[in-house]
C-alpha positions in Angstrom: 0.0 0.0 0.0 1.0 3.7 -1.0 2.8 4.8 2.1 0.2 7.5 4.4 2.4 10.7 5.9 -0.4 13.0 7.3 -2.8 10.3 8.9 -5.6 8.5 7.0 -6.0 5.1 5.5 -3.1 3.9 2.8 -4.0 3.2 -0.6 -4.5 -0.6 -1.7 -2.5 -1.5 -4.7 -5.6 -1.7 -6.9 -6.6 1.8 -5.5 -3.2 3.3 -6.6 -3.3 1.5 -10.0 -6.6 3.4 -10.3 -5.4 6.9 -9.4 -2.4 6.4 -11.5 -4.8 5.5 -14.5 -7.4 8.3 -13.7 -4.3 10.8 -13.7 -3.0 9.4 -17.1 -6.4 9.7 -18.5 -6.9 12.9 -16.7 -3.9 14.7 -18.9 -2.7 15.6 -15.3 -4.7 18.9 -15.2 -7.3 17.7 -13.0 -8.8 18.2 -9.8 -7.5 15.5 -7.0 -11.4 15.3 -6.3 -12.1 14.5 -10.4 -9.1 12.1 -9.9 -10.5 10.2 -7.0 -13.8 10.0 -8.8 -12.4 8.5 -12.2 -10.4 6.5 -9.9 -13.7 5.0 -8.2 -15.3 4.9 -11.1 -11.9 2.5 -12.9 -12.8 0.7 -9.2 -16.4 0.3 -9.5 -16.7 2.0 -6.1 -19.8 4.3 -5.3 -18.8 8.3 -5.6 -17.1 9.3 -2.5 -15.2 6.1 -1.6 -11.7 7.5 -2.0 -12.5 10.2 0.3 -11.5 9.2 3.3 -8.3 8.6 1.5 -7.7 11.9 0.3 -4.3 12.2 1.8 -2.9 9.0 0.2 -4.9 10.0 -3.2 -3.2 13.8 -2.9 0.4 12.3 -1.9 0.0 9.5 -5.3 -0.9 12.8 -7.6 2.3 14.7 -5.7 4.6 11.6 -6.8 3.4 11.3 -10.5 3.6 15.1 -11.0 7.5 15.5 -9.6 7.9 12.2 -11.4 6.7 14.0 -14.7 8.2 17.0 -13.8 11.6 15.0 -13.4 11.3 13.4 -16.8 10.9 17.0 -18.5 8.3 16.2 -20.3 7.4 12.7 -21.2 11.2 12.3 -23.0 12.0 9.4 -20.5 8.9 7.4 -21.9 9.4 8.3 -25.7 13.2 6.5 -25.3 12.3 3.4 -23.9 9.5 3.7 -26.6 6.9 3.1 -23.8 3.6 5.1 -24.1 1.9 6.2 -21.2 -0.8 3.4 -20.7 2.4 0.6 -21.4 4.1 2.7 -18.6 0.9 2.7 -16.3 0.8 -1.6 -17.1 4.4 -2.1 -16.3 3.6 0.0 -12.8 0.3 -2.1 -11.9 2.4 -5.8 -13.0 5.1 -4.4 -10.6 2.5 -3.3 -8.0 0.6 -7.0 -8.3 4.0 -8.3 -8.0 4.6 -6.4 -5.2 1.9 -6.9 -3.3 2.1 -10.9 -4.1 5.6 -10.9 -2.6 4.2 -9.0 0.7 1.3 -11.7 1.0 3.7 -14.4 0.9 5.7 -12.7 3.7 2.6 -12.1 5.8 2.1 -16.5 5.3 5.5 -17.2 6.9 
């Protein structure tokens, strides 16, 4: 889960993959409430579901935007040949991954 700084409930990985795709599909120049609506929407949740997680939601759109800002412009995906929704698919594989590997752990 996306780490939490400021209190509130963490993300779960499907909940970031979903406000990762609602930003991508957002062009990045929406609200964090129109995010965590398209991101409920990608979830099937009912409007208002990500609320309570508006600090994780806020602190996912900080990341992506520094991490856009970082690749001055989307240079960084255009080299590896990788458009945006590849990029978002390698992120969610590597979050189920993830998330596989920490459910094992929590078995021992």
């Amino acid at each position: 889960p996306a780490k939490k700084k400021d209190g509130g409930p963490p993300l779960t990985t499907a909940e970031k993959a979903a406000v990762l795709h609602a930003i991508a599909q957002l062009d990045g120049k929406a609200t964090q409430k129109k995010v965590r609506r398209a991101a409920e929407s990608a979830l099937g949740a009912p409007e208002g579901a990500l609320d309570e997680k508006k600090a994780a939601v806020k602190e996912v759109c900080e990341d992506e935007m520094s991490k856009q800002a970082s690749e001055s412009a989307p240079k960084k995906r255009k080299a590896s040949g990788m458009s945006a929704e590849e990029a978002l698919r390698a992120e969610l594989k590597a979050l189920k991954a993830e998330n596989k590997k920490l459910k094992r752990e929590k078995q021992k």
